[in-house]
C-alpha positions as CSV (number, residue, x, y, z in Angstrom):
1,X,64.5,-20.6,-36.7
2,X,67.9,-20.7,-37.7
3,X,67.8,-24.6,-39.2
4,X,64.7,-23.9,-41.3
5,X,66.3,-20.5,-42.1
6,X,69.3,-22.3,-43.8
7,X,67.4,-25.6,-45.1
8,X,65.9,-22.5,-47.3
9,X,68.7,-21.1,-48.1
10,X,70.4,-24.4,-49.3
11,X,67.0,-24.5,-51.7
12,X,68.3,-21.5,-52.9
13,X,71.6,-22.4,-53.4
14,X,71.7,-25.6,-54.7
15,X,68.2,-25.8,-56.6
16,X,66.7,-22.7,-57.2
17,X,69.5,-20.2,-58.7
18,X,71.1,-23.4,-61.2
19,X,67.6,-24.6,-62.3
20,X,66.9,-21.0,-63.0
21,X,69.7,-19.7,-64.7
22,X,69.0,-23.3,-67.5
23,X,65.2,-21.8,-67.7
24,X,67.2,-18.5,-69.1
25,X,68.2,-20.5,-72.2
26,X,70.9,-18.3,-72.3
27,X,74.2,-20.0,-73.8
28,X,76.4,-17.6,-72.2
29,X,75.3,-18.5,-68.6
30,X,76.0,-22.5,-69.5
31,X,79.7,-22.0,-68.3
32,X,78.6,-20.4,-64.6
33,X,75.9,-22.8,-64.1
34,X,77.9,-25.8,-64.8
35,X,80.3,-24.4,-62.2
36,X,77.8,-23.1,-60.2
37,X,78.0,-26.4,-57.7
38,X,82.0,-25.6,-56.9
39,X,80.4,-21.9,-55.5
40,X,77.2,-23.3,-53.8
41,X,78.5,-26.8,-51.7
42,X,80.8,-24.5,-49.7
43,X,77.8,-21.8,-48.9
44,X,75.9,-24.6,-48.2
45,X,78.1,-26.2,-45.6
46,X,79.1,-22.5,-44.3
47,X,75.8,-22.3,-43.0
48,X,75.8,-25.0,-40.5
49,X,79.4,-24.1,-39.1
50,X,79.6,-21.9,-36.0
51,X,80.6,-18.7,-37.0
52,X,83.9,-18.8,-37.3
53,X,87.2,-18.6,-39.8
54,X,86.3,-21.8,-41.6
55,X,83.0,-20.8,-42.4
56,X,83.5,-17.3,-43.6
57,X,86.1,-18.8,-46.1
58,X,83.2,-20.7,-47.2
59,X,81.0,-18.4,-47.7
60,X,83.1,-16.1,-49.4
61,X,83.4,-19.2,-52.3
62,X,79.7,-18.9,-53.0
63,X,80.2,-15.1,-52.8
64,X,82.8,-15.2,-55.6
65,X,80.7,-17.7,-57.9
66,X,77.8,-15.1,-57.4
67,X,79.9,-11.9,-58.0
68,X,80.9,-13.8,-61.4
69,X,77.0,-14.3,-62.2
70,X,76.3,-10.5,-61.5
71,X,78.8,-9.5,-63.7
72,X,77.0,-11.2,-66.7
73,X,74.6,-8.0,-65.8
74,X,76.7,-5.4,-66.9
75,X,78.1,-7.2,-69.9
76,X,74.9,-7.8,-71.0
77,X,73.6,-4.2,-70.6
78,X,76.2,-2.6,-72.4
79,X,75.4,-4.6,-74.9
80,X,71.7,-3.7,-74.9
81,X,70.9,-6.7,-75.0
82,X,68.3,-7.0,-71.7
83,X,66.4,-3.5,-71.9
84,X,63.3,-4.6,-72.7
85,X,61.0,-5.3,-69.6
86,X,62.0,-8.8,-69.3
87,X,65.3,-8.1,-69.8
88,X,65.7,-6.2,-67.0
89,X,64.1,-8.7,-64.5
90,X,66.9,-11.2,-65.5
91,X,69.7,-8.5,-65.3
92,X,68.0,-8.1,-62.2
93,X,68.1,-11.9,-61.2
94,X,71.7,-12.2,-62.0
95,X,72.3,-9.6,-59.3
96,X,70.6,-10.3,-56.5
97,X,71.9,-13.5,-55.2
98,X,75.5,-11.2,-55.2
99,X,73.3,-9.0,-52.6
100,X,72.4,-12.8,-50.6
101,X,76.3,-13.5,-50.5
102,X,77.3,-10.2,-49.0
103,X,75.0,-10.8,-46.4
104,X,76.2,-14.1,-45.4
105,X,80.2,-13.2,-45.8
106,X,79.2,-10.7,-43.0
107,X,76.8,-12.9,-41.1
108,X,79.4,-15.8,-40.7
109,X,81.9,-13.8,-39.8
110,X,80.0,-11.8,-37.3
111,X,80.3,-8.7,-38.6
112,X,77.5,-6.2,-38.6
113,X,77.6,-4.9,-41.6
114,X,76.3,-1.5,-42.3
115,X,75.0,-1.5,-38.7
116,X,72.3,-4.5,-39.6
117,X,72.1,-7.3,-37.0
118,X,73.0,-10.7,-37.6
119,X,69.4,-11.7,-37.6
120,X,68.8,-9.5,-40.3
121,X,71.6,-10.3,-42.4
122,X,70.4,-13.9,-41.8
123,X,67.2,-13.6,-42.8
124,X,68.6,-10.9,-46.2
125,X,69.8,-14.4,-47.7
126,X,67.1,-16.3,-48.5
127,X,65.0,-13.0,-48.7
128,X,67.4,-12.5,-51.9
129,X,67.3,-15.6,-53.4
130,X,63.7,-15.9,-53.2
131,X,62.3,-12.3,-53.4
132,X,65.2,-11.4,-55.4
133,X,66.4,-13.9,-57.7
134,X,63.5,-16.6,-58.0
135,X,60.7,-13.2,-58.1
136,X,62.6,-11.1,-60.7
137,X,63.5,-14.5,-63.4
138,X,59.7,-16.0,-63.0
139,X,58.6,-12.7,-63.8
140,X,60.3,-12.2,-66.4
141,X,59.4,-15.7,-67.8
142,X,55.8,-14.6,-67.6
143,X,56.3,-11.5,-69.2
144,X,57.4,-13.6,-72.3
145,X,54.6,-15.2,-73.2
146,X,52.1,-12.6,-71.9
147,X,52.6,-10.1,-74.6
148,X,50.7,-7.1,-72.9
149,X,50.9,-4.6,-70.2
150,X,50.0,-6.8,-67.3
151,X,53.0,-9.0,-68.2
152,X,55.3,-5.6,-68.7
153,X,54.2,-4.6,-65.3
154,X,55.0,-7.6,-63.7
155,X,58.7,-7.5,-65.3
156,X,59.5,-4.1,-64.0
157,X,57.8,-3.8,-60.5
158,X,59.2,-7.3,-59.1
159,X,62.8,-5.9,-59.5
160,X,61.6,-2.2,-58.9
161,X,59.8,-3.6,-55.5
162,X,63.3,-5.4,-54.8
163,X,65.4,-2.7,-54.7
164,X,62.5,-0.4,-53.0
165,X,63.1,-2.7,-50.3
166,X,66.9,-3.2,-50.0
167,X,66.8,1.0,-49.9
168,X,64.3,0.8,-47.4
169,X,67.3,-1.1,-45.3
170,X,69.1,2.1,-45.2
171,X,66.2,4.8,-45.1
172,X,63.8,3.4,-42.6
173,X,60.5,1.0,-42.5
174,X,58.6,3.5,-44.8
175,X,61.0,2.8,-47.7
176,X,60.9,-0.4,-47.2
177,X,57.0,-0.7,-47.0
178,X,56.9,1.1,-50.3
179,X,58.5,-1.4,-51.5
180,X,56.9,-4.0,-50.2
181,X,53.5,-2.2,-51.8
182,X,55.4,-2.5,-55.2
183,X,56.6,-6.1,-54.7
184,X,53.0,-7.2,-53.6
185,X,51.4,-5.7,-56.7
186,X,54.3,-6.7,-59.1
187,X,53.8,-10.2,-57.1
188,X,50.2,-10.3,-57.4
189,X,50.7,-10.1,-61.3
190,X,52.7,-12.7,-62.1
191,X,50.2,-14.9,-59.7
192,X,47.5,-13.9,-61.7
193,X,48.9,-14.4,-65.1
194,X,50.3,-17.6,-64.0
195,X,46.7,-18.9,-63.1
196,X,45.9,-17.8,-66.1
197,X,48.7,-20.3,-67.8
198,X,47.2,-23.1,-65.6
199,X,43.6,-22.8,-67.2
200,X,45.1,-23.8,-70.7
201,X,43.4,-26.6,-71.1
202,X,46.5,-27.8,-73.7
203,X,49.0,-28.3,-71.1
204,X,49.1,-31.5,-68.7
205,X,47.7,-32.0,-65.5
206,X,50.5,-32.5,-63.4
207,X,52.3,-28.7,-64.8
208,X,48.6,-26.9,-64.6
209,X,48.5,-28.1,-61.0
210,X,52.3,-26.6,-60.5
211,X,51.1,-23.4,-62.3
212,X,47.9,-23.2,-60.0
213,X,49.6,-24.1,-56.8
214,X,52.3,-21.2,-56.9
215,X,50.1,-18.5,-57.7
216,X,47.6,-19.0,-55.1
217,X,50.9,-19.1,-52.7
218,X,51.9,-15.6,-54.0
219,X,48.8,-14.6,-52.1
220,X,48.8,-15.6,-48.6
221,X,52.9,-15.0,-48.6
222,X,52.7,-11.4,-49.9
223,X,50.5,-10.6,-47.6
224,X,52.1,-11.6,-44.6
225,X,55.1,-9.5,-46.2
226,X,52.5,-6.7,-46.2
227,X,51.6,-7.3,-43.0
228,X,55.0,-7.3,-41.3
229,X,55.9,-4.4,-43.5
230,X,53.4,-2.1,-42.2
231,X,53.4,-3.1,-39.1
232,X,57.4,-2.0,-38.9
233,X,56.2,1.1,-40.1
234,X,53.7,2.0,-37.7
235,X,53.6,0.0,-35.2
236,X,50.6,-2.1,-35.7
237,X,50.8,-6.0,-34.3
238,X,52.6,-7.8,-37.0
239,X,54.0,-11.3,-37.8
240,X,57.6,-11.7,-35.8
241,X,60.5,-13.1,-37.9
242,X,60.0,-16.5,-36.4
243,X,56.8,-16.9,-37.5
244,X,57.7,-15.1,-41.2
245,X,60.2,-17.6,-42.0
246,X,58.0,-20.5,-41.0
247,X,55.1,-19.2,-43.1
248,X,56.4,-16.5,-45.9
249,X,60.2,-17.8,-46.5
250,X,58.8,-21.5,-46.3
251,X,55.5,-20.0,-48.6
252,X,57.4,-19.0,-51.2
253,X,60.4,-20.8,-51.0
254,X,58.3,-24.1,-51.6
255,X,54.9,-22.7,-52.9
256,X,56.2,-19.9,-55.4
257,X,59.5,-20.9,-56.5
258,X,60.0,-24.2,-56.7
259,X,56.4,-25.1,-57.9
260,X,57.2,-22.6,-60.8
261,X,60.7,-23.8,-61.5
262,X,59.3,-27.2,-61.6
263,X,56.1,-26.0,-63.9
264,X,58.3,-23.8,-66.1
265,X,61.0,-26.8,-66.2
266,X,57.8,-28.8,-67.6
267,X,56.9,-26.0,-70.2
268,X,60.2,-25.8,-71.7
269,X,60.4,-29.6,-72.2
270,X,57.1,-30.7,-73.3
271,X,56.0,-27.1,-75.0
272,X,58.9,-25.5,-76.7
273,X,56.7,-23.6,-79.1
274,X,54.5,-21.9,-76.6
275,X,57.3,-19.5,-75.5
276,X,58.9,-19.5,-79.1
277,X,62.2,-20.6,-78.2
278,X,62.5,-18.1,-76.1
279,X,62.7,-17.3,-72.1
280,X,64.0,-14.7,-69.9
């Protein structure tokens, strides 16, 4: 598990957080995404080196570059610039992958932190950078250009689910299946509206097929998170980690993110106007 476990991860690092920070189309992240390769090589190579000195020095250079993107969060709060529900999925994007490099600083260094075992803070890295960073920015792409309550929903219960279930890390399975519930839902939404983006018969073949491809993902990989979810909870025969990476982190590390980076990458090229200049 652990080699497909960090091949995700690297997706994460090296694809999906700079290709979705240049879908922002915001000027004042230019600077850190630019950079963002002297931060993510090291992670990258962190991950394949026994845990040791060497590789927690590594890791704590993505760890820095992603502290410097969650401070654009803040900045840009203050300034009231991101309270709006989209907003606040980015803000929330900006964070997360901080969360991801926590978890790895203490993973390849062997530390337990907070009590967690190294599995779990493993597996809290790609869970971050997929559920956390790649969930929060799509939906607050969609809730752009779908100007109603379904697209508002989406924007606040993808980063409301998110931190639902890093609580539920500290409070117990119930917390954290609550926010799985929330996640799902919020999930669900931006699959459906994004199928709805793939039946516009204006846009070209190859991005409708992207479009269609992630959002029937989002359904088969949220529920296996439901299913493992409750099955923490109570008890029930669920989906071990294993088997969850191979099929919910591959899923929607593949499926989900990448297919929508790739679509949304398409949008903002060939069809500035449909999101009026303006993204996350």
């Amino acid at each position: 598990m652990s080699a497909l476990v960090n091949a995700i991860v690297m997706l994460g690092m090296l694809v999906v957080v700079p290709a979705g920070l240049r879908l922002t189309g915001q000027q004042e992240l230019d600077r850190i995404r630019r950079l963002w390769p002297l931060f993510a090589v090291p992670g990258a190579v962190a991950l394949w080196l026994p845990r040791s000195t060497a590789a927690t020095a590594l890791a704590c250079c993505y760890a820095l570059g992603a502290v410097l993107l969650a401070l654009h969060a803040p900045r840009r709060a203050i300034r009231g610039r991101d309270l709006d529900p989209a907003g606040i999925a980015l803000l929330t994007a900006l964070v997360t992958p901080a969360i991801a490099a926590v978890a790895l600083v203490a993973e390849r260094s062997g530390h337990e932190l907070f009590g967690f075992g190294l599995g779990i803070l493993a597996l809290t890295v790609p869970h971050f950078h997929f559920a956390g960073f790649a969930a929060a920015l799509i939906a607050g792409l969609v809730c752009r250009v779908s100007d109603g309550p379904a697209g508002r929903f989406a924007a606040l219960s993808v980063p409301l689910g998110t931190l639902l279930v890093l609580v539920g890390y500290f409070v117990g399975d119930w917390a954290e299946l609550a926010g799985a519930l929330v996640l799902t839902a919020g999930m669900w939404t931006v699959g459906l509206l994004t199928w709805r983006m793939g039946r516009d018969g204006g846009r070209d073949r190859t991005t409708r097929l992207l479009l269609f491809a992630s959002a029937a993902v989002l359904v088969a990989t949220m529920l296996l998170a439901l299913s493992w979810a409750l099955g923490e909870a109570t008890g029930l025969p669920h989906p071990t980690l294993t088997w969850m990476a191979a099929t919910h982190g591959l899923g929607n590390a593949l499926g989900f993110a990448l297919c929508s980076l790739l679509a949304w990458r398409r949008i903002r090229t060939e069809e500035p106007d449909r999101t009026g200049g303006r993204t996350a």
